[in-house]
Each structure stands twice: as structure tokens, then as C-alpha cells.
LONUMI-203286 format. One record per residue (C-alpha): y, x, z. Coordinates in steps of 0.1 Angstrom, whole numbers. Layout:
N
      yy      xx      zz
       Y       X       Z
...
% end
This chain:
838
      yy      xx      zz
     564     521    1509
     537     542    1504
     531     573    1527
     529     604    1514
     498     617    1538
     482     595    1508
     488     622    1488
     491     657    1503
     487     651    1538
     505     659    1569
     520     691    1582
     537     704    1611
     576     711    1601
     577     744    1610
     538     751    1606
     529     775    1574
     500     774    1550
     486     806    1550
     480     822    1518
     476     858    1508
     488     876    1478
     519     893    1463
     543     887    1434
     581     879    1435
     577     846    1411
     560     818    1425
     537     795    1412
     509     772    1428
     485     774    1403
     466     793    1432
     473     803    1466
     480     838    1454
     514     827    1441
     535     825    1475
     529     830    1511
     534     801    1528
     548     766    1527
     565     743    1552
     594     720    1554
     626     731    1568
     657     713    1580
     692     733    1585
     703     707    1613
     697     718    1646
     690     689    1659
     670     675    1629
     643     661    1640
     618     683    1618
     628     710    1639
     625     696    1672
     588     690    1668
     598     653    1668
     588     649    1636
     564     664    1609
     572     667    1576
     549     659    1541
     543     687    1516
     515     703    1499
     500     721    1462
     487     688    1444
     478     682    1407
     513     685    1382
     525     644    1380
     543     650    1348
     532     667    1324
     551     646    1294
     571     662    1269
     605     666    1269
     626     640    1262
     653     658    1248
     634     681    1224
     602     667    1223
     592     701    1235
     564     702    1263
     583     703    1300
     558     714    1324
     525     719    1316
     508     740    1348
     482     720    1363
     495     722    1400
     524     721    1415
     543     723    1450
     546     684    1464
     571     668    1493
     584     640    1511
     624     636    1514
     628     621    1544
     653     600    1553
     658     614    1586
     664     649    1575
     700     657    1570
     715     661    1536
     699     699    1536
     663     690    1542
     638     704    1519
     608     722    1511
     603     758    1521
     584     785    1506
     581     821    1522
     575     848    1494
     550     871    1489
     577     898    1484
     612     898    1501
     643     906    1475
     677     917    1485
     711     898    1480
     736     924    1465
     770     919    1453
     753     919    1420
     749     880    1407
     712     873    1399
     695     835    1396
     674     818    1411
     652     790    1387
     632     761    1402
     614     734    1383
     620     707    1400
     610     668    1393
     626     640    1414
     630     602    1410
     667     601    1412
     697     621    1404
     717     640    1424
     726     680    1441
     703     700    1444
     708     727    1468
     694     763    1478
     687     779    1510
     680     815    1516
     662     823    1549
     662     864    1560
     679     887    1575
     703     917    1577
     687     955    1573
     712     965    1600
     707     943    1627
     679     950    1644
     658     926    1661
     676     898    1639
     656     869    1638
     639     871    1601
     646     836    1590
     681     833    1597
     701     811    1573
     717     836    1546
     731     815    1516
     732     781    1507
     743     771    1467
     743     738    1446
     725     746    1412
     751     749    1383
     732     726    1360
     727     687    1365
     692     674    1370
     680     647    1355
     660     622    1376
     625     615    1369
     615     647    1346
     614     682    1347
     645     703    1353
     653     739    1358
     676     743    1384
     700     771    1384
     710     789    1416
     735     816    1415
     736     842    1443
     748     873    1458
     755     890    1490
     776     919    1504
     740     940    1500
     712     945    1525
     705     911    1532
     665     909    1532
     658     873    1519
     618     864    1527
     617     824    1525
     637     800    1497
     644     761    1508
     645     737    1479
     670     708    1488
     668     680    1468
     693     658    1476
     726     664    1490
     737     635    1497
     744     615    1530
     707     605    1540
     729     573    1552
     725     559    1517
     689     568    1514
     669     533    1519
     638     547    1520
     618     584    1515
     609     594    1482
     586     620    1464
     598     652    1445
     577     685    1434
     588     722    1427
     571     748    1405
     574     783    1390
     605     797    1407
     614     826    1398
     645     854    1401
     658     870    1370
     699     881    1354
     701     848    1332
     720     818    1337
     704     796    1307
     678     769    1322
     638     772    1308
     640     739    1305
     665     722    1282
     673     685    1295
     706     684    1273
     702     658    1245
     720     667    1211
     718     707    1213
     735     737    1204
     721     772    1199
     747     783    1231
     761     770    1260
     784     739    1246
     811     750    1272
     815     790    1271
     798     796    1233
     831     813    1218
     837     825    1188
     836     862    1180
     861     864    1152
     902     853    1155
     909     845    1114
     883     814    1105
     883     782    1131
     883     742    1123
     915     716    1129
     902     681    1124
     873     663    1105
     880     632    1088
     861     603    1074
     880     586    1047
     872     557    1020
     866     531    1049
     881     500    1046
     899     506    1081
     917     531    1065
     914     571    1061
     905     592    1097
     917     623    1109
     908     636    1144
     922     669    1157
     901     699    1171
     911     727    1193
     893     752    1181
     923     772    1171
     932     771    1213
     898     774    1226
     877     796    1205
     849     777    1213
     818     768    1188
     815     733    1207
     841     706    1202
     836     676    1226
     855     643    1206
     830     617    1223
     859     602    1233
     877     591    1201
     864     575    1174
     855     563    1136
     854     530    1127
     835     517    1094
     810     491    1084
     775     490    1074
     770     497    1037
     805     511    1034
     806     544    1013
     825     576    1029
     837     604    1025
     832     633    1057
     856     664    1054
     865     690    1077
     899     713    1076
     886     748    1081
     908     779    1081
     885     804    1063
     859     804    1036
     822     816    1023
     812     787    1048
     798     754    1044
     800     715    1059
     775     698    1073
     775     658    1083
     749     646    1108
     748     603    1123
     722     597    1146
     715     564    1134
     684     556    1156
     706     564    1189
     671     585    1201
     697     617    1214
     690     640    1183
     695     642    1149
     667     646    1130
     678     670    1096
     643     663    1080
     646     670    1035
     629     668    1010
     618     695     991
     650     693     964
     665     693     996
     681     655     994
     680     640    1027
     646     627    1037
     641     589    1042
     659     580    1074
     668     613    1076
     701     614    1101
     712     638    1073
     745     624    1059
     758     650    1038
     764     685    1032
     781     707    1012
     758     738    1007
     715     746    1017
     690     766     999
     662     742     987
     626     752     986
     627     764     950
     657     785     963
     687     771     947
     718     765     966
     724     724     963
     743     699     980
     730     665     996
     730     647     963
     706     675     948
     734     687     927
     733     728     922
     767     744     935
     778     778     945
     773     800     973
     819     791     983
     811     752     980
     826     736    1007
     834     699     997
     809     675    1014
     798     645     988
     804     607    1002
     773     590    1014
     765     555    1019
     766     543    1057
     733     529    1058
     736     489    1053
     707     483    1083
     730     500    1113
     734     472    1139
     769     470    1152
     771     496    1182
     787     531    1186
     766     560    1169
     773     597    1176
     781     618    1149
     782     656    1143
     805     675    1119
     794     717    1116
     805     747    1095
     776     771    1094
     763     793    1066
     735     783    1050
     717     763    1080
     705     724    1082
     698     728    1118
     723     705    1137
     719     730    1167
     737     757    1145
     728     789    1130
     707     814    1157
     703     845    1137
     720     874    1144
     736     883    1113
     744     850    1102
     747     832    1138
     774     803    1138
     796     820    1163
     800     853    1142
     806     833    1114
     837     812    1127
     818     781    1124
     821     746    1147
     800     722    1161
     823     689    1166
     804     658    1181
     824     624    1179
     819     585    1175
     814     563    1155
     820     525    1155
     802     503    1134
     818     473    1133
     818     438    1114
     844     417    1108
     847     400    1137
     838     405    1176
     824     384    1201
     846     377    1235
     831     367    1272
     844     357    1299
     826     362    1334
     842     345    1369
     844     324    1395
     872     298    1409
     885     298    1376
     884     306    1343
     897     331    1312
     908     313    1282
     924     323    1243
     963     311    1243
     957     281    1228
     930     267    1255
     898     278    1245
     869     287    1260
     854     323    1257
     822     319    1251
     810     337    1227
     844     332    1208
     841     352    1176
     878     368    1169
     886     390    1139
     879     430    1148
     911     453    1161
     936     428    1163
     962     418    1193
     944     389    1213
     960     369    1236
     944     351    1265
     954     327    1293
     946     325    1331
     935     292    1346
     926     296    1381
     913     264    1401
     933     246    1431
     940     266    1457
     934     300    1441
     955     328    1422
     949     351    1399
     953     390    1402
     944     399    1370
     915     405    1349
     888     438    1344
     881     442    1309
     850     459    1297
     849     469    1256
     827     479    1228
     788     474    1227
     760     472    1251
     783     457    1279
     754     449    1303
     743     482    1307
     761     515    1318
     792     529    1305
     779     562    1290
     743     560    1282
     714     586    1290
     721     608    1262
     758     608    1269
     771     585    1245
     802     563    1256
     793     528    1248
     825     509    1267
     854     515    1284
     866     493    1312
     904     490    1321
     919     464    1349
     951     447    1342
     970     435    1374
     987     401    1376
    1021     419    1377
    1013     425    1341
    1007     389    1332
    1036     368    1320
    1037     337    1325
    1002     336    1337
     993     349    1295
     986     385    1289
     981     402    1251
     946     422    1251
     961     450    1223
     940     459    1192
     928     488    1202
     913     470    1231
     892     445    1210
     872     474    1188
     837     458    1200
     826     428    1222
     845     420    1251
     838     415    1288
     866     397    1304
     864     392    1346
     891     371    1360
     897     379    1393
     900     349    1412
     914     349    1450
     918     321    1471
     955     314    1479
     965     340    1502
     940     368    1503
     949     404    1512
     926     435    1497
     906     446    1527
     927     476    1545
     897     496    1543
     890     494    1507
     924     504    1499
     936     539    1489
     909     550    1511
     908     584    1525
     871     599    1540
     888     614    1575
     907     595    1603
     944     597    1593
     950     617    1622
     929     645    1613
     943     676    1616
     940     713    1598
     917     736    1621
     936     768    1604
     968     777    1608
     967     803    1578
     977     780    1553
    1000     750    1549
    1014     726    1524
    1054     730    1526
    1069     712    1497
    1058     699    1465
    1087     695    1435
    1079     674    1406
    1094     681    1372
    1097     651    1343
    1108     662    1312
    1128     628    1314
    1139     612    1347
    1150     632    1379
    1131     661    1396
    1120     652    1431
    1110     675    1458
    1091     663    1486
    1098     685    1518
    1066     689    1546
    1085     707    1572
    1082     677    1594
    1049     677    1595
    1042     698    1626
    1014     684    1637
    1000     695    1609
     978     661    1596
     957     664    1567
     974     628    1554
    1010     629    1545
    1022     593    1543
    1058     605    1514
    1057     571    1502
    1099     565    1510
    1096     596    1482
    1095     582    1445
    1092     605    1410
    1114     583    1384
    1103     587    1350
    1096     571    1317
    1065     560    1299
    1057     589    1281
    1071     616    1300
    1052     651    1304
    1058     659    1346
    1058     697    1359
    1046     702    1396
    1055     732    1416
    1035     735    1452
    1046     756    1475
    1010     764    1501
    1012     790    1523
     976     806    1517
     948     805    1487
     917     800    1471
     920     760    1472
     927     736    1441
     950     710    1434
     944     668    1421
     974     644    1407
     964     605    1404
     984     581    1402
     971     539    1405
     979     530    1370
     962     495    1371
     978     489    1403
     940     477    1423
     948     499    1454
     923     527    1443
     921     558    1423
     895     563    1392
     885     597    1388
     862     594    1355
     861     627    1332
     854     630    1294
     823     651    1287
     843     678    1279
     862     677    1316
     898     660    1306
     906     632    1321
     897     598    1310
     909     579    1344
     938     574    1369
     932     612    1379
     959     629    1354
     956     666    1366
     932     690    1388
     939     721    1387
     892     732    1391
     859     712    1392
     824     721    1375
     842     752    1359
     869     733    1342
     904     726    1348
     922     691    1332
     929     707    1299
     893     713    1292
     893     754    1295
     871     773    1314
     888     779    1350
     873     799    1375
     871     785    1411
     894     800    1440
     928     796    1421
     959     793    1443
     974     761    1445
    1003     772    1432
     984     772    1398
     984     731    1388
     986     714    1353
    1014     697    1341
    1006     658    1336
    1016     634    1313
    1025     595    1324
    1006     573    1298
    1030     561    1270
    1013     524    1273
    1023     520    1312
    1046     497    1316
    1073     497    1339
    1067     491    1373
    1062     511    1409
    1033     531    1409
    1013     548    1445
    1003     583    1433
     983     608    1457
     984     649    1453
     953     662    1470
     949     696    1479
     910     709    1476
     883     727    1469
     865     718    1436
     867     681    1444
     879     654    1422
     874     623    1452
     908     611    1457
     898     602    1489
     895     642    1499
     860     659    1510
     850     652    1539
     819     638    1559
     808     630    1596
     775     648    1588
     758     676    1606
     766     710    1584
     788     699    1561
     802     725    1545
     841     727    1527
     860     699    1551
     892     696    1534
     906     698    1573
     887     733    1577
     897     747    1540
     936     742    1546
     936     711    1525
     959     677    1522
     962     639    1512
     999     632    1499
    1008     597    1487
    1042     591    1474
    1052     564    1441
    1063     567    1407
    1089     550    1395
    1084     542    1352
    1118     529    1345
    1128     507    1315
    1150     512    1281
    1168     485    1300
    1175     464    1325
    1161     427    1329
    1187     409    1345
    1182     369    1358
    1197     344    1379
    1189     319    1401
    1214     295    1386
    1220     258    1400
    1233     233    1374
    1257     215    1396
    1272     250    1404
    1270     262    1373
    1256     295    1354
    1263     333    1364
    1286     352    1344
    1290     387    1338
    1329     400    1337
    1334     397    1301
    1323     363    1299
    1285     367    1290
    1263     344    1305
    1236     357    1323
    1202     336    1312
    1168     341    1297
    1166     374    1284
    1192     386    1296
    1192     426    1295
    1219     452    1307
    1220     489    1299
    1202     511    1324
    1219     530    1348
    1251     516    1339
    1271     492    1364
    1274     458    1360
    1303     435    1368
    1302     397    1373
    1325     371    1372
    1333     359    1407
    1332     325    1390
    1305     304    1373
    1305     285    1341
    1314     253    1361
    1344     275    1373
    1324     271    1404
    1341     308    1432
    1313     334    1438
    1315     351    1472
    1285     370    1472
    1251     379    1459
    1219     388    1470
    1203     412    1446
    1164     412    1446
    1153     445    1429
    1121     458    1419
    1091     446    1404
    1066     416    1412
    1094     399    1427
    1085     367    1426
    1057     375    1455
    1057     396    1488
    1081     428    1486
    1047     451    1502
    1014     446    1489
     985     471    1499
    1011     492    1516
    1031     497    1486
    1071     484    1483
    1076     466    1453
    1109     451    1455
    1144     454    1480
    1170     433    1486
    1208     436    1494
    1242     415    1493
    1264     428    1478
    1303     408    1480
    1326     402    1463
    1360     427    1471
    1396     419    1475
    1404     419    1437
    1384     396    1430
    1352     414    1419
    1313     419    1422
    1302     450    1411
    1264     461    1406
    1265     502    1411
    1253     520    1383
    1223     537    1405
    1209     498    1412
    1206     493    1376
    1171     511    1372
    1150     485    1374
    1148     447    1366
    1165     428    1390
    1169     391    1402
    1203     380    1411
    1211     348    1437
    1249     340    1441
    1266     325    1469
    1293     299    1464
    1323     299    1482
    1331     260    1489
    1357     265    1520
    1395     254    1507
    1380     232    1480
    1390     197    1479
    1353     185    1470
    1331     187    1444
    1333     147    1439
    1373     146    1438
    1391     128    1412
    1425     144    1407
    1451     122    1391
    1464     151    1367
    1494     128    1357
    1509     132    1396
    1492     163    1405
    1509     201    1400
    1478     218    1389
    1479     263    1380
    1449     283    1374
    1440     307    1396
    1461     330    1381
    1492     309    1393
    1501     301    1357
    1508     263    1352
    1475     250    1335
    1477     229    1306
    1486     188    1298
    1451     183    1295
    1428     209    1321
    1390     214    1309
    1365     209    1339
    1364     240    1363
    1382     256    1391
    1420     252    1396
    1451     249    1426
    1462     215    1428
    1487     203    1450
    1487     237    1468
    1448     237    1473
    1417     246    1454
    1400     216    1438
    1368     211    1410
    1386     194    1381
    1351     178    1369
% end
């Protein structure tokens, strides 16, 4: 590794470079712009501050000074700039620190701090405020008065703008600023790393200098609002493709905002294909605008020529209305329309598009080609009504190409063959077929789908390029399991998971939590007392906490179970004592013994987490929520229509701004929002999503004969009984073969262990047969499939081999009434005793 002395030399941690000058915005073009610089640790015990260390930083020449990648706008262009070492044996809120020329004080009044800042990976940044109180006399100067994570992302390897947010209860001097830049556990850090900071300065606006955002707007894409109620956009649509006319739905009507985040659905079409682009718009004196970045580069470029038809390679598609250079209003074929127009012309999807996903971008704006949207006041987009709506779009050929990718085993089609490279017709069902080797199992497969499936999921300009799902073996049938259409829109990635005969999942790796599950609250202000769960179809369950009086931050509720169809929309009331904390609902839909907690851009959920209540200024519908919200205040949840029955682990977490299921916590010195120390919990309890109906089979034995329901039915493959209704069985088989009992297996994956990663699966109980001559199921047991094993009462029978001469013998039914000349095979009294007529 190389050391950073190389470059800037070493200083003492604590030790200042003197400079003199003064300014309140810093710069290090010369020493004029700040007063001193150092490093600064806020562990106590950090080595940086015990003198056992020294830490790397000084003004060098500016490393970067590229353009931006985004805009192709410059990003820093001042010739020096401040230079450090991260070290890995700081703490997570080790940075560089630079006393001002000038102190400023922290009022209630919210101000920002900026910070160009360039680092080679992504990450929190964080902001310290050294100073002290006016009123306390004799106060040290550099005590530690704030510390806040920027509100923007930054972007690894380029220059940023970091955005700090701060204020104070007033008359809080603050004379030195400490630049974290990374927050995270310095256990993961395998070795130091180089960042630099310029031009910080304090000022009332919130927007970054710099923008890093690919695909722009001319506002903030989550708080730019409309300012008008009467004009706002429902869907866009995309029709004439051979896969059919396209609708997708906006909630611009809800929202009010100008941005509408649909990266998460989709177009499909094929290169060459001609379509049409609409969008339904409540209003009018507007026009449409149609924008596909077909070079995937993170803009669109809305270059024309001087009729004002798109350019060559223009990622102009269409439009309904623009003012051409010689001043006449035309649309994108050239063709002169009026000032109302609104109807976009089809356009040709160009025929060279590789198959991949492509973003496109739908906009109502007066008069503007800029994809960004209108910025002039009297005709800006947001006065106007108008939308920016970002979606994709999947070109696609006829067919796609499926993988397989494993170990001790292998994935194959139905009929036996291999997947490699198999080329299978585009958005239809495909079935495939497990074939693990001897002495291993299968638990399922992880299937990864759409285009570009060796890189990452979303790419660097925020496009989704796959989606990944895992599929249990307990959704497998007979070892076969049908990929469905909607699934097999791209090139698939199939990974059989393979486990030798036997394995367990690692305890540790299972529904993890981040704190010993012992841990207890370290307030006594607020508790969790009882959390009821509403489904608009099933049965409400309430889930008491009053036992918990040792007050634990894990709640182990998992005898507690929510039933409740596929489909079902499910209402949670909390009852906390105490505020200001937020609230999570996941629940382990692929049934892999963890929780995904993957957001869509635009903050809804995209993963196993169905619910939060706040995290980065959203809530799980999408809206704008502001931080500090009583628990009280949590989103109703829906159950996915496509889960299939089955038991289910689901964990509530209580929070602050925190979507890790496994709950905020860390062993760190300074870590700040414990979930123990905010008031917080870890609940775990299952979901039950209960058939239409009941699968019903038998472990029959041919000798004995087959199980029989009371009215005769026999009880074999396929066999299906209505739910929640009991069900009676004959105490005799169709080989007339007595009944006495039956053990009744219930549940789901029943054919392995009843617990598996701590969850119950299935139960069993006998139930007998009563006086009268009867084996009833109760109607509460018939909620989920079950497996029925009968025991045959042999005592009093003659013998199963026994020849009865039925010429000598006196032979009745059980009934008592005298059986006929000739008895079929079965069950009868002869001679005063039971006996097998076979």
C-alpha cells in the first residue's frame, strides 16, 4: 500500500498548520482560506488522540479535475485542495479537521453546511462541529457540538457536494468543522485509503453545487410539487408493439409531485418495431414529450435539427409540440401543428438497439425539448401542471437465453436438458427440473433476470438491469418447479442450491439480529405493549408484551401466527409507550432464513420489507415523511398475491430511520442511535397464508386398503376438502379393513423435519375414533394441507388369511343385518366374530 507521507507528509494528530487570514468559506487555494488543519478522532481512546499515532493530511495539487460525469459539466476545477489519510485505526468518526478563520453560531435556525469532497469508495459521510457554549465560561473551545450525516449520497471516486444540515438551541460558538468520510465499522476497512476536501462553505440552501444525479430534473425529483391542483398526469402508454398495447399508472393526482419514479415497471418491444407513446393528462394548452436513452450513457441527449426533427441519434423519440428555428410550432415528424397539440406521432424503435433494458422518459411541459423540464419562471413545468415520468423499457427478441450456475448438481428444462445457453421463446411459463448428485439435496434455486446478469443489479446511473428472487424447495413439486412468464422477460441466471444430505443453515446466518438477544432497553420511558394485526381477510391477532418484564430488545412471539390469504391488505395497530421512533414489517417470503430490505428508487418496497413507517425522508408509500413520527403511525401492508401458501417468519422492528432487519446496533466506540438506548424492539412471529382449500392425503397400504371419507369418497391423489370445514372419515377402509385411529400431520413441508431454522412447519396429533363409530377432523384443523396416517384395528378379527366357508358360516354386517347369499370382500361378523371375507 502506498503511504501517504508520499504525498503530503506527516503530522501530529492534534498538531495545527498555522495559517493566518479571515473568511467564513474555506478554500486552500492559499493559506489565507482557513486557520489551521489537523486530524481529529471523536474516540477517546482513538489512537490519534493519544499521541500513539499521527495522522496524514495536508493542501496538495486538486487530483481530479475531470468533468462531470453526469452533466459533462466541469466538477472541480481549483488547483489545490485539502488531502488525508483514512485510517483504519480511527473509529468510524475519524476525519480531517479544519479550524476557521471566523467562528459562526448554531441557532435554531437551519443553515448548511457544503463540502466538496472526493473519495475512492462510497459510503456516509459525516460532520463534526467542534466549539463551545457563550455561557459557560471557561468551556473548553473545541468541545464536540453536533455531529450529522450529509443528506445527499456521494458518489465514490468524483467530486461531490456534501450536504450537512444543522442547528442548535443558539449560542453555540462553532470554531473547527471535522470531515468524516466514512462511517462505517473500520472493521471492514482492509486497508487506509486517500480522500480530499475543498471549498466548504455555510449558506440557507439545501441544493448540492455539484450535481452527481444522472438523468436530471430542473428540481429536486423527490419534493418538486406542483403549484396548481386542476392539471396532473395518470399513466403513459406505449402501444402498437407486438406484445400488445401498455398502460402504466402515475400518481401524480396523489402526490403532486413533478417527478414520477416507474423504474420499476416496464415496456417491452423489439428493435425496429414502430410505437406509438401517449400520456393521459388532466388539463390542456400543454404538450408531450418522448425521450429513450438509447446509448445507456445516463442522459438523454434532445439534440434537432434546425426543422426541429430529431437529430441523428438524437435520444429524441417524439413529441407533440416545439418551436423550430424559423419559429413555427411543429411536431417530431416536421409537420406544422397548433399551439393545443398534444398527440405525440409513433416513431420507429431504432432497429440497431441491442437487447437490454433502456430508460425512458415521458414529460408534459410547454414549449421546452429539454428532458430536465421547463426552468423559466413564467412558463416553469411545475406552474404549468406538467410531469416528468422515468420508466423502462425492454428490448427484447424472440427468444432468451437460460444458464444454469452450481455445484453437486445440476438445473435442467422438464424434459432433461441442459441449460446451457438454451434459447426459449421470450415471456412464457418455463419449467425446470432439479437433479442433484448422490448424497445431496436440493433447497431450491436463486434466480437472477433480465440483461447484464454478471454485473450489478442497478447500474451506476440507476437503471435496474435484473431482479433476483429465491425459490425454496418447499415450493418445488416433485423435485420440478414452473419459472412463470413474467420471470423469463430477459436472460436467466439459475443457481441450484446444492446441500450435502443433512446440512443445517448456520445459526448465525439465520434471522440474524446485531445485539446479544439478551440485550436490554437502557430507558424505562418507553415500551412496546402490544401489537394487533388487521387482515382485511383472515383473523386479527394481537400479540400481548406484558410478559416481557425484563424488558429485552428481542421478543421471540413466534407460538403467535397472523392467518391470512394471498392477497390480503394487513392493518397494524402498535401500542408504545413513548415517541419519536419508527416502525419496519418484513416478512421471509422465499423462506432462506433472512430478510431483504431492497427499496425502489422512489423509496417503496421492492423486497421482503413490506412496510416502514421513515428512512431517507420517505415512508413505504413513497411520500415525503418527516423523521420522529410515533410508532403508533405505521403503513398498512399488503401480502403478495403470488405467495403461495405456506408458514411464513415475519419480524416488526421498532427504530429509528433504519430499514436493517437485524436492528441498529454496533459494538463500536460512539455509536450513536442503539436501538437498546432509543426504546426500540426485534419482534418475530409467522404468517400463516392459508389455501382456497384444503389438500388432503393418505398414507394408504394396499393390503389394508384406501381411506375413506364418511360419504364414501375415497381419499387419493388430489384429493381436496373445503377449508375450515370438518371432515369425517369412515372408520373403515375400502378393503372394509376397521379404523381406530389417525395421526394427522398438519402443516407445510411435511415430508421433512417439523422445525427448520427455528421456524414450525408442521404438527401432529391422533385423533380416535369415538363410540359411534366416528373420526372427525374439527373444522379449525382444516386450514392447511394436511397428511393423514390411519391405524387399523386388527384385535377380534379372525385373520386376514381366513377362508370362511360361507355355506356353514352365519355371517351379518356390522350393522347386525344378515349379509347376503353371496358377501363381497370386506369386513363382516361371522360365527359371532369379526373376520376379513377376502
Amino acid at each position: 500500500m502506498k503511504t501517504f507521507a508520499k504525498y503530503i507528509g506527516l503530522a501530529a494528530a492534534i498538531a495545527m498548520l498555522p495559517s493566518v487570514s479571515s473568511a467564513t468559506d474555506i478554500d486552500f487555494e492559499s493559506e489565507n482560506g482557513y486557520k489551521s488543519i489537523g486530524v481529529y478522532d471523536v474516540w477517546e481512546e482513538s489512537p490519534f488522540r493519544t499521541g500513539v499515532l499521527q495522522g496524514n493530511f495536508a493542501v496538495t495539487p486538486n487530483p481530479d479535475k475531470s468533468d462531470n460525469e453526469a452533466t459533462g459539466e466541469p466538477g472541480n476545477s481549483t488547483d489545490m485542495v485539502l488531502g488525508a489519510q483514512r485510517s483504519r485505526f480511527g473509529s468510524n468518526r475519524f476525519g480531517v479537521r479544519v479550524d476557521l478563520n471566523e467562528t459562526f453560531e448554531l441557532t435554531p435556525t437551519v443553515k448548511y453546511v457544503h463540502v466538496l469532497i472526493h473519495k475512492p469508495k462510497a459510503g456516509r459521510v459525516m460532520l463534526v462541529g467542534l466549539g463551545s457554549r457563550q455561557e459557560r465560561f471557561g468551556q473548553n473551545p473545541y468541545c464536540e457540538q453536533f455531529w450529522t450525516l450529509s443528506s445527499n449520497s456521494i458518489i465514490e471516486n468524483q467530486w461531490c457536494d456534501a450536504v450537512f444540515a444543522i442547528k442548535g438551541a443558539g449560542g453555540i460558538d462553532i470554531r473547527s468543522l471535522v470531515v468524516v468520510p466514512d462511517c462505517e465499522s473500520p472493521h471492514d476497512l482492509a486497508e487506509d485509503f486517500l480522500f480530499y476536501v475543498d471549498e466548504i462553505i455555510i449558506n440557507n440552501s439545501s441544493t448540492p453545487r455539484i450535481t452527481t444525479e444522472y438523468y436530471t430534473i430542473c428540481g429536486d425529483k423527490n419534493t418538486f410539487a406542483l403549484n396548481r391542483e386542476d392539471r396532473y398526469s395518470t399513466n403513459i402508454q406505449l402501444k402498437g408493439s407486438a406484445d400488445g398495447d401498455q398502460t402504466i399508472s402515475l400518481g401524480q393526482q396523489a402526490d403532486k409531485l413533478v417527478y414520477q419514479n416507474r423504474l420499476n415497471e416496464q415496456f417491452t418491444a423489439k428493435p425496429g418495431e414502430t410505437v406509438t407513446p401517449a400520456i393521459s393528462f388532466n388539463g390542456s394548452w400543454m404538450h408531450a414529450y418522448c425521450y429513450l436513452d438509447r446509448n445507456n450513457d445516463g442522459r438523454f441527449d434532445a439534440t434537432l435539427q434546425e426543422s426541429g426533427v430529431p437529430a441523428e441519434g438524437s435520444d429524441v423519440m417524439s413529441f407533440s409540440a416545439y418551436t423550430n428555428a424559423a419559429g413555427n410550432k411543429v411536431n417530431s415528424k416536421g409537420t406544422r401543428v397548433n399551439d393545443q397539440n398534444f398527440t405525440m406521432p409513433s416513431f420507429t424503435i431504432p432497429a440497431d438497439l441491442e437487447p437490454g433494458l433502456y430508460r425512458m422518459r415521458f414529460k408534459v411541459d410547454w414549449d421546452c425539448i429539454d428532458p430536465a423540464g421547463n426552468a423559466e419562471g413564467s412558463n416553469m413545468i411545475n406552474a404549468n401542471g406538467g410531469v416528468i415520468a422515468d420508466v423502462m423499457i425492454n428490448i427484447h427478441n424472440d427468444n432468451v437465453t437460460v444458464n444454469d450456475h452450481q455445484l453437486n448438481g445440476e438445473v435442467l428444462a422438464a424434459d432433461g436438458t441442459k441449460l446451457n445457453a438454451l434459447s426459449v421463446p421470450f415471456g412464457r411459463d418455463f419449467t425446470i427440473m432439479m437433479n442433484p448428485e448422490k448424497g445431496f439435496v436440493h433447497d431450491g434455486v436463486v434466480i437472477n433476470y433480465g440483461y447484464n446478469l454478471d454485473g450489478k443489479a442497478t447500474d451506476k446511473y440507476g437503471n435496474p438491469q435484473y431482479q433476483t428472487v429465491r425459490v425454496p424447495a418447499s415450493r418445488f413439486t416433485d423435485d420440478t418447479y414452473t419459472i412463470p412468464a413474467a420471470q423469463m422477460r430477459g436472460n436467466v441466471l439459475i443457481n441450484g442450491q446444492m446441500l450435502e444430505d443433512g446440512t443445517e443453515i448456520p445459526d448465525d446466518d439465520v434471522y440474524a439480529i446485531n445485539f446479544p438477544e439478551d440485550l436490554t432497553i437502557s430507558r424505562t420511558d418507553r415500551s412496546l405493549n402490544a401489537l394487533t394485526l388487521n387482515p382485511s381477510e383472515g383473523r386479527l391477532l394481537t400479540i400481548s408484551c406484558e410478559d416481557n418484564t425484563a424488558r429485552r430488545v428481542y421478543l421471540d412471539k413466534l407460538e403467535s401466527e397472523l392467518n391470512a390469504p394471498a392477497g390480503a391488505t394487513v392493518i397494524p395497530t402498535v401500542n408504545y409507550s413513548g415517541s419519536a421512533m419508527h416502525t419496519y414489517f418484513y416478512v421471509d417470503l422465499d423462506d432462506n432464513g433472512k430478510f431483504s430490505n431492497e427499496l425502489n428508487n422512489d423509496g417503496t418496497p421492492a423486497s421482503e420489507l413490506l412496510s416502514y413507517s421513515h428512512y431517507n425522508g420517505k415512508n413505504s408509500t413513497g411520500a415525503t415523511q418527516v423523521p420522529g413520527i410515533t410508532p403508533a403511525t405505521s403503513f398498512p401492508f399488503v401480502i403478495p398475491a403470488e405467495t403461495k401458501p405456506g408458514v411464513y417468519r415475519a419480524r416488526f422492528k421498532i427504530d429509528w430511520s433504519n430499514i436493517d432487519p437485524a436492528g441498529q446496533y454496533s459494538t463500536e466506540p460512539g455509536a450513536t442511535n442503539q436501538i437498546n438506548d432509543n426504546g426500540g424492539y426485534v419482534m418475530d412471529f409467522m404468517v400463516h397464508v392459508y389455501p382456497e382449500s384444503v389438500a388432503v392425503t393418505a398414507v394408504n397400504d394396499e393390503q389394508h386398503g384406501l381411506l375413506r371419507t364418511a360419504d364414501g369418497s375415497v381419499i387419493g391423489e388430489g384429493f381436496t376438502a373445503p377449508r375450515s370445514t370438518e371432515l369425517q372419515l369412515s372408520v373403515t377402509t375400502t378393503e372394509g379393513t376397521p379404523v381406530s385411529k389417525i395421526t394427522l400431520r398438519r402443516g407445510y413441508r411435511m415430508t421433512g423435519t417439523a422445525e427448520f431454522m427455528g421456524n414450525t412447519y408442521w404438527s401432529e396429533t391422533e385423533i380416535a375414533a369415538t363410540d359411534d363409530g366416528k373420526i372427525t377432523i374439527p373444522a379449525d384443523m382444516m386450514d392447511r394441507p394436511i397428511m393423514i396416517t390411519p391405524a387399523y384395528d386388527m384385535s377380534g378379527i379372525c385373520g386376514m388369511n381366513t377362508v370362511v366357508d360361507e355355506t356353514e358360516a352365519e355371517i351379518y354386517e356390522l350393522t347386525g343385518r344378515r349379509a347376503a347369499a353371496e358377501p363381497t370382500k370386506g369386513l363382516y361378523i361371522v360365527n359371532g366374530q369379526k373376520a376379513v371375507i377376502r
